[in-house]
C-alpha positions in Angstrom: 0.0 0.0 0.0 1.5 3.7 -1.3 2.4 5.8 2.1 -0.2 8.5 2.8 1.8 11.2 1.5 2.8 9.7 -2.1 -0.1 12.0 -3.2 1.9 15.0 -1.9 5.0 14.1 -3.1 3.9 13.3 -6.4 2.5 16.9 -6.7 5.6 18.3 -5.3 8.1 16.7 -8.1 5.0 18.2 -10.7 6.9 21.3 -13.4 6.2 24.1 -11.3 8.5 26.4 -12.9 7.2 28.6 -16.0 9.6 29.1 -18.5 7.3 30.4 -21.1 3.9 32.3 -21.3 2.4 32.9 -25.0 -1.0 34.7 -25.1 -1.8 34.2 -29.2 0.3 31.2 -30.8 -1.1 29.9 -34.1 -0.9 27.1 -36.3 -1.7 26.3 -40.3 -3.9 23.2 -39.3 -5.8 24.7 -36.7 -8.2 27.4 -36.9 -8.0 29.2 -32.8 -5.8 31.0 -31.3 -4.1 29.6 -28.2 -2.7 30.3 -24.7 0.4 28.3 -24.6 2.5 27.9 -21.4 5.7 25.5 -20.6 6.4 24.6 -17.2 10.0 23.2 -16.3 11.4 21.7 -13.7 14.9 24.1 -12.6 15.0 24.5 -16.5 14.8 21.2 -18.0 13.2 17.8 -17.7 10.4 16.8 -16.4 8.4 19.8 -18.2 4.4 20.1 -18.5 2.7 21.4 -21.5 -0.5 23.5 -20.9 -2.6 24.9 -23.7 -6.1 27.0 -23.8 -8.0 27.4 -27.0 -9.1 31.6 -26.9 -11.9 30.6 -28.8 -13.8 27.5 -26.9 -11.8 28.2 -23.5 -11.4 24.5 -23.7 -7.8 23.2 -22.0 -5.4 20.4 -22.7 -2.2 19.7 -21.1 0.9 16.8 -21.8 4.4 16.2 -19.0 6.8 15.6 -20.7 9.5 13.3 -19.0 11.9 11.9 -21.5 12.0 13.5 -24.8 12.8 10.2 -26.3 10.1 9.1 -26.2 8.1 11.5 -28.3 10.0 10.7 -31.3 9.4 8.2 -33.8 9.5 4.4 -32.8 11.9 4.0 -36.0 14.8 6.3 -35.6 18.2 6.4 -33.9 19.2 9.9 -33.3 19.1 11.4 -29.8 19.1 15.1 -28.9 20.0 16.8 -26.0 17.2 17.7 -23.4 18.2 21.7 -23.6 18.5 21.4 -27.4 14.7 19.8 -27.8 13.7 22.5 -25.0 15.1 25.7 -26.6 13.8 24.4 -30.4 10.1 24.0 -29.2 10.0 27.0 -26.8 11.9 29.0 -29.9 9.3 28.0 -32.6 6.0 28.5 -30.3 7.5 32.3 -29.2 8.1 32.9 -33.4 4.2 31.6 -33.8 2.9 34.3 -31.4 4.5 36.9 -32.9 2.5 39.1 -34.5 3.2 40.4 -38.1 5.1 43.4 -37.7 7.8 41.6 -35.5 10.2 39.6 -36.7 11.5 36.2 -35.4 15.0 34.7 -35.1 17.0 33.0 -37.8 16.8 30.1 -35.4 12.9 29.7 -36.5 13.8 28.9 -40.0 15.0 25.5 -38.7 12.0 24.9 -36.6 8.6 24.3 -37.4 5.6 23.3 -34.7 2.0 22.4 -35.7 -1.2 21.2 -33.9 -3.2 18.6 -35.2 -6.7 17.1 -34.1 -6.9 13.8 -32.5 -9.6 11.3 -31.7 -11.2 12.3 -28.3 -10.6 15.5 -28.4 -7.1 15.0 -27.8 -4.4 17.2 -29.6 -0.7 16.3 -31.1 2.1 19.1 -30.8 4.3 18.3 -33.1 7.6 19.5 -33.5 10.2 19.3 -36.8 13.9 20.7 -36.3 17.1 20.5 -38.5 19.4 19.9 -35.7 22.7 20.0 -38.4 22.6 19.4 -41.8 21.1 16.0 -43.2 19.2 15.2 -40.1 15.6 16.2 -39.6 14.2 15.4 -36.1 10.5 15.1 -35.3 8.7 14.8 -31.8 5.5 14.6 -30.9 3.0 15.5 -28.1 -0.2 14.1 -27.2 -2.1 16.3 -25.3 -4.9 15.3 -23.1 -8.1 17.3 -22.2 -8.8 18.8 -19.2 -12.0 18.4 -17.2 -13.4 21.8 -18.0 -14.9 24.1 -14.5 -17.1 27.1 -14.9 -14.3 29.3 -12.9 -11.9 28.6 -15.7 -14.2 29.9 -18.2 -14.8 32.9 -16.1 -10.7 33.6 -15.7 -10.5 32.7 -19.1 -12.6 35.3 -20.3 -10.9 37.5 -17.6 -7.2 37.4 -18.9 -8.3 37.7 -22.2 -9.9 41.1 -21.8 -6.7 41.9 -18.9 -4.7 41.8 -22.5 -7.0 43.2 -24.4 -6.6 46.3 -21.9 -2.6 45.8 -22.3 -2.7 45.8 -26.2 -4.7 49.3 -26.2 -2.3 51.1 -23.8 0.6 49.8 -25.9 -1.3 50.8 -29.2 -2.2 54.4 -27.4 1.5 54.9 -25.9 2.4 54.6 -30.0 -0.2 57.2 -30.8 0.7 59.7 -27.9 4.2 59.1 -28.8 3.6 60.4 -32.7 1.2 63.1 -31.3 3.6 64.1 -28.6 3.8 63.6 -24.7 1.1 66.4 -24.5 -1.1 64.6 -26.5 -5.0 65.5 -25.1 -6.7 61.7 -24.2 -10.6 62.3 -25.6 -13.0 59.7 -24.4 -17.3 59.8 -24.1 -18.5 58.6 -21.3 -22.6 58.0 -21.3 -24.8 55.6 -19.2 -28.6 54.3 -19.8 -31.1 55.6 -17.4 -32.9 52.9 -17.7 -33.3 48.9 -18.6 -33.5 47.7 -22.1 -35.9 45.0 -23.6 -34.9 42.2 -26.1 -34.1 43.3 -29.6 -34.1 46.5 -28.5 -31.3 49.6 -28.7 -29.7 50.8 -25.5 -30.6 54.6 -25.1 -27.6 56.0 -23.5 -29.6 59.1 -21.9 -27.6 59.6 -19.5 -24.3 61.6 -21.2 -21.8 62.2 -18.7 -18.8 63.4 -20.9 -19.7 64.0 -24.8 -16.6 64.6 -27.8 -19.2 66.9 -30.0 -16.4 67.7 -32.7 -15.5 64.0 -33.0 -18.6 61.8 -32.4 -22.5 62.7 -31.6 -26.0 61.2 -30.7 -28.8 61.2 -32.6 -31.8 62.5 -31.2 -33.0 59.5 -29.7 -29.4 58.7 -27.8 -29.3 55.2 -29.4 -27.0 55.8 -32.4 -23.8 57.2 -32.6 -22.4 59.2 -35.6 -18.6 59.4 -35.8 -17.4 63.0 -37.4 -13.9 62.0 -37.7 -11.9 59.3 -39.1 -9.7 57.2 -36.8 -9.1 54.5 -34.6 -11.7 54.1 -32.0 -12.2 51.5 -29.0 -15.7 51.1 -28.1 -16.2 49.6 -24.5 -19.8 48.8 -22.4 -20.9 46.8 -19.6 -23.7 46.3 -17.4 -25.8 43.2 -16.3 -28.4 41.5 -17.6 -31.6 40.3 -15.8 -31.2 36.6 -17.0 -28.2 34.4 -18.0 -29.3 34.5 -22.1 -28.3 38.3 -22.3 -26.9 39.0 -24.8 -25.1 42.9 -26.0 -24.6 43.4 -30.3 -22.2 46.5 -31.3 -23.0 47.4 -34.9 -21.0 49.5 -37.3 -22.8 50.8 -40.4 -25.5 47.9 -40.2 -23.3 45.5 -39.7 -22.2 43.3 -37.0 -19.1 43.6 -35.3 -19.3 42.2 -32.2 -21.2 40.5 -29.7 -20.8 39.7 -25.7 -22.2 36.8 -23.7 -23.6 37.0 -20.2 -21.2 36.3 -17.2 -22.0 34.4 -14.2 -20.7 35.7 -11.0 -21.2 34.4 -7.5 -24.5 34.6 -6.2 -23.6 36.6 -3.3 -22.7 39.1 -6.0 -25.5 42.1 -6.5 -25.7 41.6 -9.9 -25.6 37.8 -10.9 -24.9 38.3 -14.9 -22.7 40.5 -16.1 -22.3 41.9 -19.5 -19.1 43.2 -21.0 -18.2 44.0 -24.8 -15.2 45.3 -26.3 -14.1 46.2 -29.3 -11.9 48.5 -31.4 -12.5 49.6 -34.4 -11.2 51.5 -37.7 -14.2 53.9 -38.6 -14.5 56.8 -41.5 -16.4 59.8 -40.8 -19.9 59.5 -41.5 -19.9 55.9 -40.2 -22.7 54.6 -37.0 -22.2 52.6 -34.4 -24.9 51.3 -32.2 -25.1 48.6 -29.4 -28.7 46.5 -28.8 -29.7 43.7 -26.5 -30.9 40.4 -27.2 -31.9 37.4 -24.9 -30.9 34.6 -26.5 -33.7 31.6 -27.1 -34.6 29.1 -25.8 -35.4 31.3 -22.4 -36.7 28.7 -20.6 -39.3 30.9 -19.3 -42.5 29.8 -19.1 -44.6 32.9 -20.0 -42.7 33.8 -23.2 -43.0 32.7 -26.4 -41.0 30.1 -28.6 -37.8 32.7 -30.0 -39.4 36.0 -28.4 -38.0 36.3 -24.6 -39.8 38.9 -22.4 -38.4 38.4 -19.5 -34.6 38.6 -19.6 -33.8 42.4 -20.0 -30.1 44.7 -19.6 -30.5 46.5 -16.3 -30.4 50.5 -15.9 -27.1 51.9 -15.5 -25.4 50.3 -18.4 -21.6 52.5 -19.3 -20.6 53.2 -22.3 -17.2 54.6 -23.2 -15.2 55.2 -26.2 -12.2 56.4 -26.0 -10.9 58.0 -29.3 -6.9 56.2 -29.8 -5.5 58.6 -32.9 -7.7 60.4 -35.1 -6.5 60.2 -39.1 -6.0 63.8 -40.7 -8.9 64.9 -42.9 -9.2 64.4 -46.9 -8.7 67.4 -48.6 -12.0 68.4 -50.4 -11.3 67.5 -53.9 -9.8 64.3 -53.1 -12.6 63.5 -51.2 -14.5 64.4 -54.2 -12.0 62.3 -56.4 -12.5 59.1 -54.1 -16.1 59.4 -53.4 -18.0 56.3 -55.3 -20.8 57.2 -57.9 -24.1 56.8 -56.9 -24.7 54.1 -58.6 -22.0 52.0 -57.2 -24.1 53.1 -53.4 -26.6 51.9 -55.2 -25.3 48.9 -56.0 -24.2 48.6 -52.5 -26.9 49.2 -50.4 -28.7 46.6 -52.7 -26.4 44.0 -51.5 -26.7 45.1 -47.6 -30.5 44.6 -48.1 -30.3 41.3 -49.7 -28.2 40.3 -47.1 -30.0 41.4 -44.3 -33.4 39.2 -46.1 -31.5 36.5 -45.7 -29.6 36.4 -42.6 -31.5 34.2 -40.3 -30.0 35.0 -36.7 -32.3 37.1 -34.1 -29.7 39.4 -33.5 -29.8 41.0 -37.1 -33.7 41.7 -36.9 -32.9 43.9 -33.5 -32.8 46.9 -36.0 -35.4 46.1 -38.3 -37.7 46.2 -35.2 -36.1 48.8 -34.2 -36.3 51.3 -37.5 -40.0 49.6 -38.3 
């Protein structure tokens, strides 16, 4: 019989040590984005292979003992621990890099791919040119993990923690073209009250407006952008059910959308709603953001696909915060690059036809809406 405190001892001798932490590493024969981290043990061997898909949140993980054997049953070369190590750590950093960084001449020996397995396994595989004539290959089965609600929750947490991160790097860019006296411009607005299903929030409540840059309409549910640039859009709030559901759209078309959160139930507010976006947008462009309560509801009293009960609470925030502004067209080459009618014709044609046909709830919000 294994001693009490095998248990404990196997965890202790687990890779504890994180040697590398990617946030966006991708890979030609799979379609997500992943969260790849490598845990070590003082550097090297035993190491533990942990990987989140950004997409599903769903998490697989592989220890890694003896690189031997990873490799194929059939072959007779052997590479150092360190030298397997650095190739796969090397190759994952180059796959995370986005395209305006470069990666190392190192990379052009390496290659890494993920493939789909039975079970929802994965393989990690890994290809170096260790010297010249011999091509090594190693492989790593990855198993799932059982998924919990919190790590969906810290999931989604981290992603929009770096989210955050990327927009004060991209704005420490702009203010450093601008100049450290660069003025930060932002709207701030809030709803006064809740919204209904398929419905536009009314953002009534206008605590900080940008007139010159960006305005309301009259009824405080659409925003016209006056100048070109780079804008990110942010709103939360909470939702009276957990089928909530917030929609940003830009010129009639859907950009975004933003699921309802679960928090505690000791919480006030036990679903959360939080959507954020940035987005390239001309002058002349909208952007609104409506509700929806996603069916089936599960409530008794509404109706197959019509929820009446779930609804976005009062006090919703809305900010946008304006990142760089782009300098205006000149007249005449406005003039110059303006389409012909009949080409806006031609396109808002093919926006209705579209719209006809698009069968999701979410797109009728603003034919109820407008109708």
């Amino acid at each position: 019989m294994a001693p009490a405190n095998a248990g404990a001892a196997n965890v202790a001798t687990q890779p504890h040590d994180l040697s590398m932490a990617l946030s966006r590493a991708t890979f030609a024969s799979h379609e997500d984005l992943f969260r790849v981290e490598i845990y070590t043990t003082g550097g090297d061997l035993p190491i533990r292979i942990w990987m989140e898909s950004r997409r599903s949140k769903s998490q697989w993980e592989c220890t890694v003992k003896n690189f031997e054997t990873h490799k194929p049953s059939n072959v007779a070369y052997s590479l150092p621990s360190s030298t397997v190590l650095s190739a796969l750590m090397t190759v994952l950093t180059c796959t995370a890099k986005r395209n305006d960084e470069s990666c190392t001449e190192e990379c052009e020996r390496y290659d890494v791919d993920l493939k789909t397995k039975p079970n929802r396994r994965l393989s990690l595989q890994l290809t170096l040119e260790a010297f010249v004539g011999l091509r090594a290959e190693y492989a790593f089965e990855l198993q799932p993990r059982a998924a919990d609600p919190m790590d969906v929750v810290n999931a989604k947490i981290r992603d929009l923690e770096e989210e955050v991160e990327l927009l004060k790097a991209e704005n420490k860019k702009l203010k450093k073209k601008k100049g450290a006296n660069a003025t930060v411009q932002r709207l701030h607005a809030a709803s006064a009250h809740s919204t209904n299903n398929l419905a536009h929030v009314e953002w009534s409540s206008q605590e900080r407006l940008l007139p010159s840059v960006i305005v309301f309409n009259r009824d405080a549910d659409v925003l016209t952008v006056k100048r070109s640039g780079l804008y990110h859009v942010e709103i939360s709030g909470s939702s009276s059910g957990s089928n909530g559901m917030l929609v940003l759209y830009h010129n009639d078309n859907k950009m975004a959308v933003a699921n309802a959160i679960k928090q505690d139930d000791s919480a006030r507010h036990k679903y959360l709603v939080h959507l954020s976006v940035t987005l390239e947008v001309l002058a002349q462009s909208t952007i609104e953001i409506c509700f929806v309560a996603k069916s089936p509801c599960n409530h008794t009293a509404c109706v197959v696909g019509a929820c009446g009960k779930t609804k976005l609470n009062k006090d919703a925030k809305l900010l946008v915060h304006v990142l760089g502004l782009f300098p205006d067209a000149a007249p005449a080459a406005a003039a110059d690059n303006a389409p012909s009618s009949s080409s806006e014709s031609s396109e808002e044609e093919e926006k209705e036809d579209a719209a006809e046909t698009e069968e999701d709830e979410e797109v009728h919000v603003k034919r109820e809406r407008r109708g």
